[in-house]
N, C-alpha and C positions, 0 to 999 in steps of 0.2 A: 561916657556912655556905660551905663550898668549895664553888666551879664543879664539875661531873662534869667530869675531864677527856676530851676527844674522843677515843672510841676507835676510832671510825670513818676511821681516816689507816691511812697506809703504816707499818709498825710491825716489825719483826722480832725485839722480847724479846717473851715469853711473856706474855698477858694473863692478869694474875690474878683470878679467877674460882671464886664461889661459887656451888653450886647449889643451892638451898634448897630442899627438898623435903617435902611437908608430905601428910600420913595423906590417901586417898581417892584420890590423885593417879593418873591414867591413865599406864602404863606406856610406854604407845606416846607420850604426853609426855616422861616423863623419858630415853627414848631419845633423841626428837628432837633435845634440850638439849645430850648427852651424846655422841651418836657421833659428828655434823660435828665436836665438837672432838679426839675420839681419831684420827678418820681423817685429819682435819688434821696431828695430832701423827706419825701414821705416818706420810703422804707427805713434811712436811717433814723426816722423820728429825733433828727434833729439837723442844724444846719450842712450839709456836705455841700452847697454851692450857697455864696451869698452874692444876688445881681441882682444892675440896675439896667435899663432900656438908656442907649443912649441914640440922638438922633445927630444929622451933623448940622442941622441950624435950631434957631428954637421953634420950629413949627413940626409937629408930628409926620411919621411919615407914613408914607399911604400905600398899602400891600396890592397887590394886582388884585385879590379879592375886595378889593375896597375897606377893609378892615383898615382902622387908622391906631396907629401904636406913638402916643409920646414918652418923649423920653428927658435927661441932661443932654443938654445941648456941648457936644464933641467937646467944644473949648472949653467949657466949664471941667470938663473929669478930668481929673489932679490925677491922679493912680487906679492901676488893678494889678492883678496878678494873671488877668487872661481875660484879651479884647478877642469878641469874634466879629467881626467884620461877615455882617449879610447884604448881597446884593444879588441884582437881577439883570433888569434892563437901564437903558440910556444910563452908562455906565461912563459916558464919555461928558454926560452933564454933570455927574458926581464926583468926578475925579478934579475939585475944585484945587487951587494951592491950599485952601485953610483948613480942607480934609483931609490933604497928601501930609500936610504940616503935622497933623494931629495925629495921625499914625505913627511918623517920624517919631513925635516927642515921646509919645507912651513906649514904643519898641526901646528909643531912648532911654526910658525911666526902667526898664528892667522886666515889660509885658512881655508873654507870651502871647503872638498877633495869631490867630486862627481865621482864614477867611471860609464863606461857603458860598457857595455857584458862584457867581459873580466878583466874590470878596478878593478871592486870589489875585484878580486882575487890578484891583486897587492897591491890592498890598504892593504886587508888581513896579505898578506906577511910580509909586514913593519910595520904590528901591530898596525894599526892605526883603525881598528875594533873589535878589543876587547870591549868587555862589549854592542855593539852596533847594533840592527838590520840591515840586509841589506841582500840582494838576490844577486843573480847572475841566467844565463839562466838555464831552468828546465832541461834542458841535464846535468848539471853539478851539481844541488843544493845538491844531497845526496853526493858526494867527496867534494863540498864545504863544506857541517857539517862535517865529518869523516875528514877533513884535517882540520880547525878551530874552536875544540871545545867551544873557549871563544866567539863566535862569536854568535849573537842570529838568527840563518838563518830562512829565509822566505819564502815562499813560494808567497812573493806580485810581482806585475809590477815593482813597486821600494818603496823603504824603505828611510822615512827622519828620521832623530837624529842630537842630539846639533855638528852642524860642520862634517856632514858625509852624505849623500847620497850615493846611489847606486841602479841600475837601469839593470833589465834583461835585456834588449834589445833592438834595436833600437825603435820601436813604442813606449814602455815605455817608452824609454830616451826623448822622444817627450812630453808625457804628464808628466815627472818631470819639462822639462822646462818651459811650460807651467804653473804649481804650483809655479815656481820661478819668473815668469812676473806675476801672478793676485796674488802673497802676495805681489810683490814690488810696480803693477802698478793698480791692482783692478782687479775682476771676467771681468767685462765687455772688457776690454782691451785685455783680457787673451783670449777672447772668439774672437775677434775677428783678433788677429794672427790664434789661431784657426780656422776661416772660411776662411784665406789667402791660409791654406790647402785642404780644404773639410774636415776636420777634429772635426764630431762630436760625439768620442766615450768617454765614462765615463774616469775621470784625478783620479777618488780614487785610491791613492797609493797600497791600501790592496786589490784591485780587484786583483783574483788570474791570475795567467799564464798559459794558457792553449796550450798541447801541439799539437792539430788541428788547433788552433787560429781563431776558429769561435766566430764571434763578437753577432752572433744572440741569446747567450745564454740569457735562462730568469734568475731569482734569482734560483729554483728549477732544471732545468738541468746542470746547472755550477753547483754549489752543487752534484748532481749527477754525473758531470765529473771529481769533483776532488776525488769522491771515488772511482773513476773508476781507476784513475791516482795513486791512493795510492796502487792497489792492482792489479797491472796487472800480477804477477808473479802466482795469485792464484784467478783468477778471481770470481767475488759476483755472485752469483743467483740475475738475477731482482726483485724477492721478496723481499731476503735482505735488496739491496739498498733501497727500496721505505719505506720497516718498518723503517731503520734509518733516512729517509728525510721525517719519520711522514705522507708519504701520501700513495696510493692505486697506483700499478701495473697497473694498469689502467689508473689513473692519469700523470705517469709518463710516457707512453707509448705516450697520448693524446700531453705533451707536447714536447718533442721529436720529433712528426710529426707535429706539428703546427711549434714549432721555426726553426729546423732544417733539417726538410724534412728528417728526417728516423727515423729508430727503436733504440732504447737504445741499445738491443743485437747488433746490426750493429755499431753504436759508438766505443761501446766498446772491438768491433776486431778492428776496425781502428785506437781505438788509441793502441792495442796492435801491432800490423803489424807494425806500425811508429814506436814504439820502437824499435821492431825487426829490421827495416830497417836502425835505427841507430845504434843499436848493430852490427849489419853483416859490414856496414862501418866505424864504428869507433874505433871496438874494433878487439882484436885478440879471444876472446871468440868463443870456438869451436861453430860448428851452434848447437847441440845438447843440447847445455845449453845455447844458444840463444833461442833454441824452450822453454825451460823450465821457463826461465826466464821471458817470453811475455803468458804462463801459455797455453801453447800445450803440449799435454801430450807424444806424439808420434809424431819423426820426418816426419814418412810421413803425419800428418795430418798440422805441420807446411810446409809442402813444397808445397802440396795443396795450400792453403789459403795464403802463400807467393806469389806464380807465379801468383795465380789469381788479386793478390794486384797489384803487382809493374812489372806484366809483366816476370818476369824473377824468376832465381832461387838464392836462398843468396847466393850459390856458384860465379855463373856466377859474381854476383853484387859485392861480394866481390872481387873479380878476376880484373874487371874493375875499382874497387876507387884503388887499390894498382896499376893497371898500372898510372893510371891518378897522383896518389901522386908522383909516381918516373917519370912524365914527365919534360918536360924540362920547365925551371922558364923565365917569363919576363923580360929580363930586361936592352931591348935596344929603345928608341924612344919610351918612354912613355908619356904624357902630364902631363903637372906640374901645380898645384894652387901653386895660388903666395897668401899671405898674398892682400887684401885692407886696403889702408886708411880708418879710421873712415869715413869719409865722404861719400866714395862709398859705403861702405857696408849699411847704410839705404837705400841707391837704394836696500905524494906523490908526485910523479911529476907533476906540474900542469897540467890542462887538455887543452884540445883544440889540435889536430893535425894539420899540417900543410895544410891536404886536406879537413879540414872542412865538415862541413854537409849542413848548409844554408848559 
């Protein structure tokens, strides 16, 4: 077994580079993957990423926006220098042996395996994060640890280690590649693929994942929301929280309405309601230990503060994602990406259901 070679150094030929793209995959994913390295390719006016779409059978695969992307089919790629592994949903029908096989070989052959949303959980699968940090999306993180104890899970945007990346989610997957152009090409280069976006949020890998995904947080309220995020089943007194973040009930309240225009108590239903709202559609969890588990102590006071939230009752809402799941699938007269030549392109059961949340 070959070492991955480092490709995180100073580098000026073209990293070669496979993107594996597999059925259910979030669109806004395979952009992520795919434009830092085209706009790379444009600004350097010349090759800084050279990649192919790979699929894992020979049939195209089909994005939740119905965009359909072909690619080499898994078995056929001999080599790269950096597989990114995109996935999404029914992640439990992709984890075939002859796709675990094919990660196996390439990691084998000396790749560096990057998954995103979904991807980490196949890399998982084929054992090729053992002993190795890496995240996957916060909906999923606590069955990602309960189902991969050798695994060092995270709680970051995305996690690097010798030959292994792995990336929550689309915005993440943006600033790991972003980390993989300014170690090969420098900060400065890095920054400005970055403004080819509008693209000026923090690229530290360890900045945590938040599940409102308000960018306005300071150092002190992110802190604050990730104890919020740890204990939604049993929610803190404000008091609490502020003795463990070393400052004053006061202080925390101040900053709260300065960065985020509301109260910490107000927060901290909203990010429990989002939970609820993803428990009521993603799970079969009766709603009365829905309510318990987003830390309502009484169903009517969860159904309250539900309908006020999201409009409607978890009944109803559950009623509507299970009609929407058993509707009818795309899948005639969709549009296709086709690969570019180098040249234009510088121009348990796994989780994830088929009906998704985001």
């Amino acid at each position: 077994m070959k070492s991955a070679k480092n490709i995180l150094q100073p580098e000026n030929q073209p990293l070669k580079t496979a993107v594996l793209v597999l059925d259910e995959s979030n669109t806004l994913s395979f952009a992520a993957a795919v434009d830092p390295m085209r706009a790379a390719n444009r600004l350097a006016g010349r090759g800084a990423f050279d990649w192919d779409y790979v699929t894992a059978t020979s049939e195209p695969a089909m994005l939740t926006s119905g965009l359909s992307v072909p690619g080499i089919p898994l078995a056929r790629l001999q080599s790269c220098e950096l597989l990114i592994v995109i996935a999404g949903f029914q992640l439990a029908r992709h984890a075939t042996p002859s796709l675990l096989a094919g990660l196996r070989r390439l990691a084998a052959g000396g790749a560096t395996i990057a998954g995103i949303d979904g991807g980490p959980w196949l890399m998982a699968e084929a054992g090729l994060l053992d002993g190795h940090p890496a995240t996957t999306h916060w909906e999923d993180l606590d069955n990602f640890a309960n189902r991969f104890p050798g695994v060092q899970c995270r709680n970051d945007r995305f996690t690097l280690s010798d030959g292994r990346m792995t990336s929550g989610g689309a915005t993440p997957a943006i600033e790991m590649m972003l980390h993989i152009i300014s170690s090969r090409h420098g900060g400065g280069f890095a920054s400005r693929v970055a403004g080819l976006f509008l693209y000026d949020g923090p690229a530290a890998p360890t900045r945590p994942q938040s599940r409102l995904g308000n960018s306005k947080h300071s150092s002190l309220t992110a802190r604050a929301n990730a104890l919020m995020e740890a204990a939604l089943d049993d929610p803190k007194p404000l008091s609490e929280i502020a003795d463990e973040l070393g400052t004053s009930t006061r202080s925390l309240q101040q900053q709260f309405r300065l960065r985020l225009n509301t109260t910490p108590q107000d927060h901290y239903l909203q990010l429990r309601l989002a939970e609820a709202r993803r428990l009521v559609t993603d799970t079969d969890l009766p709603i009365m230990e829905v309510a318990l588990a987003t830390g309502f102590a009484s169903q009517s006071s969860f159904a309250r503060a539900f309908r006020l939230a999201h409009s409607t009752s978890a009944r109803e809402l559950r009623q509507l994602s299970m009609t929407s799941a058993e509707g009818p699938k795309l899948v005639a007269e969709t549009p296709t990406l086709k690969p570019a030549p180098l040249s234009q392109r510088q121009s348990g059961p796994l989780p994830r259901y088929s009906s998704g949340s985001y």
